[in-house]
N, C-alpha and C positions, 0 to 999 in steps of 0.2 A: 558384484551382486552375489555371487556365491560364497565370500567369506562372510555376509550379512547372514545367508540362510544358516552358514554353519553357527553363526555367533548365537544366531538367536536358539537354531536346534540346541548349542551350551549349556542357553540361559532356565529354556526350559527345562533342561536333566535337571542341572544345580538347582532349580525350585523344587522339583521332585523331592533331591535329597534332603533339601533344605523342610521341607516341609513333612518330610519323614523324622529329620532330625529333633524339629522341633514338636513333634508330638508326643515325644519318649520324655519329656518334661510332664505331659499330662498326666488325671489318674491311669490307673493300669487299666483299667475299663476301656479308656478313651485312646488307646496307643494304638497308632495304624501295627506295630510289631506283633499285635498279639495273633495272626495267621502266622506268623514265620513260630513265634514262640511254640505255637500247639502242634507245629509242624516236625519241630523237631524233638518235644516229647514225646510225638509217638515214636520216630528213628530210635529214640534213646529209649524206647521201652522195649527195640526188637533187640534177638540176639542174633550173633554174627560170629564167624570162624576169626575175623580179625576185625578188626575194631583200629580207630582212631582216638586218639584223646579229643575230647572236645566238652569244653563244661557248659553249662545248663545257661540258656536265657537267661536273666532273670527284669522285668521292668524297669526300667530306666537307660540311660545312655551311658551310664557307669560300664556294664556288664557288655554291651555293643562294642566299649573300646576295646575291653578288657579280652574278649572273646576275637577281635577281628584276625590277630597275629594268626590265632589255629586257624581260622578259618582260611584264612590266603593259604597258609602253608598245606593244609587238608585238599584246596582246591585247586590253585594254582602250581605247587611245586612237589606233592607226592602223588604214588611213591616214588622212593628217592629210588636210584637205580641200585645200590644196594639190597632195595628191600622187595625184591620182586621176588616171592614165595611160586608166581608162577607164568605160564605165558600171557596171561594177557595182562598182568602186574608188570611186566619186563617192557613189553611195547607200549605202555602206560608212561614208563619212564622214557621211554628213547620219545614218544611224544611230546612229553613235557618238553625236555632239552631242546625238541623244534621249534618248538614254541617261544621258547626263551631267545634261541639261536635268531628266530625269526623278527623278535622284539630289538635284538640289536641290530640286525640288517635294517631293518626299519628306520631304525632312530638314526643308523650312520648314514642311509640315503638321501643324498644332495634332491631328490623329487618328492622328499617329506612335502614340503612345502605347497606344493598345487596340489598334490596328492590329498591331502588333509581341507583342501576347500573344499571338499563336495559333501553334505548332509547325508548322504550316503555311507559314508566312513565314518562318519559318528556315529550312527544308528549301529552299523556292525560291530565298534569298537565299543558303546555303552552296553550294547545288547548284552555282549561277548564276557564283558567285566561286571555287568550286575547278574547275570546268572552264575558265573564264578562266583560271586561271592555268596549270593542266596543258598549254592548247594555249600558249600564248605560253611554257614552256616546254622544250618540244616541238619545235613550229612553225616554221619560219620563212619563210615561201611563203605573200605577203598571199589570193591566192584561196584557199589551204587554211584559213588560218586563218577567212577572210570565211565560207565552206563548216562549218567544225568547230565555228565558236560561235551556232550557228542556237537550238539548243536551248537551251544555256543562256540565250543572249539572251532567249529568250520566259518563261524561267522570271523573270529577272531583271525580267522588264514587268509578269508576274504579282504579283510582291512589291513591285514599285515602286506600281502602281494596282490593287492590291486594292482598297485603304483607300476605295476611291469606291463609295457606296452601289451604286448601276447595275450597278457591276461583279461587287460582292458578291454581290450576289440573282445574275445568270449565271452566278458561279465554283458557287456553292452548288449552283444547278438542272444544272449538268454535271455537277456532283462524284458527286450523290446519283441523275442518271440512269445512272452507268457502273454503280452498284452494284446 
C-alpha cells in the first residue's frame, strides 16, 4: 500500500512538471514561467559584490534547457570550495560536499529501498530539488542563494538520513508531538 501512495505522490510531481513544461509552448502571456521570469529580472536588475553567471529567461522552453546547467551548478554545487572569498562562502562549500557526500551514502544504502516507500520522502526530496532549482534560477547573488536554500537544504538531510533507525524513531516522536 505504501509504494502505491509513493507512486501516485510521482505521478502527481511529473504532472505538475509536465504541465509547467507544457505551457512554455504557449503565448508568452499564457506561460505559467512568467512569475519565475519577473522574478529574476528584478535579481538581475540589483547589484552585488559578487555575482554569478546566469543569463536572462527568456519565453519558451528553449531558454529553460539552455539556462538549467547554471542553474543546478548556482544552486546545487557552488561555491566551489576554492571560491570562498569568505567565512560563510567556505561553510557553504564544506555544505555542499555534505550534501553530495550524503547523496552517495544514500544511493549505496542497501535500506534505499523501504526507505523510499513512504510519501514522506518524496515530499522532502521534490520539495528539496524544486526549490534548488527555482533559486539557481532565479538567483544569482551566492549569499542570497547560500540564504534562500536553508530550507530546502534541511528537507533534503531529512530524505537523505531518514533511513537511519535513530533518526526514524526522532522524526516519528516530532512528527506525532506537533499533532
Amino acid at each position: 500500500k505504501k509504494e502505491t501512495k509513493s507512486v501516485f505522490f510521482n505521478r502527481i510531481y511529473l504532472a505538475g512538471i509536465l504541465i509547467f513544461g507544457a505551457s512554455l509552448f504557449l503565448p508568452p502571456a499564457y506561460q505559467l514561467s512568467r512569475p519565475l521570469q519577473n522574478t529574476q529580472e528584478s535579481f538581475l536588475l540589483l547589484h552585488g559584490n559578487t555575482r554569478y553567471a546566469l543569463d536572462t529567461l527568456k519565453p519558451g522552453p528553449a531558454s529553460f534547457l539552455k539556462i538549467l546547467p547554471q542553474a543546478v551548478a548556482n544552486s546545487f554545487l557552488r561555491p566551489y570550495p576554492w571560491e570562498g572569498k569568505n567565512l560563510l562562502q567556505s561553510v557553504s562549500s564544506v555544505e555542499i560536499l555534505l550534501l553530495i557526500a550524503g547523496c552517495i551514502y544514500f544511493m549505496a544504502d542497501p535500506r534505499r529501498k523501504a526507505q523510499v516507500s513512504h510519501p514522506l520522502y518524496w515530499l522532502f526530496l521534490f520539495y528539496g530539488i524544486s526549490q534548488f532549482l527555482l533559486i539557481g534560477y532565479t538567483t544569482p547573488f551566492p549569499g542570497a542563494i547560500v540564504r534562500y536554500r536553508t530550507i530546502p537544504f534541511l528537507m533534503l538531510l531529512l530524505f537523505l538520513y531518514s533511513g537511519n533507525p535513530f533518526l526514524q524513531q526522532k522524526l516519528r516522536y516530532w512528527i506525532f508531538k506537533l499533532h
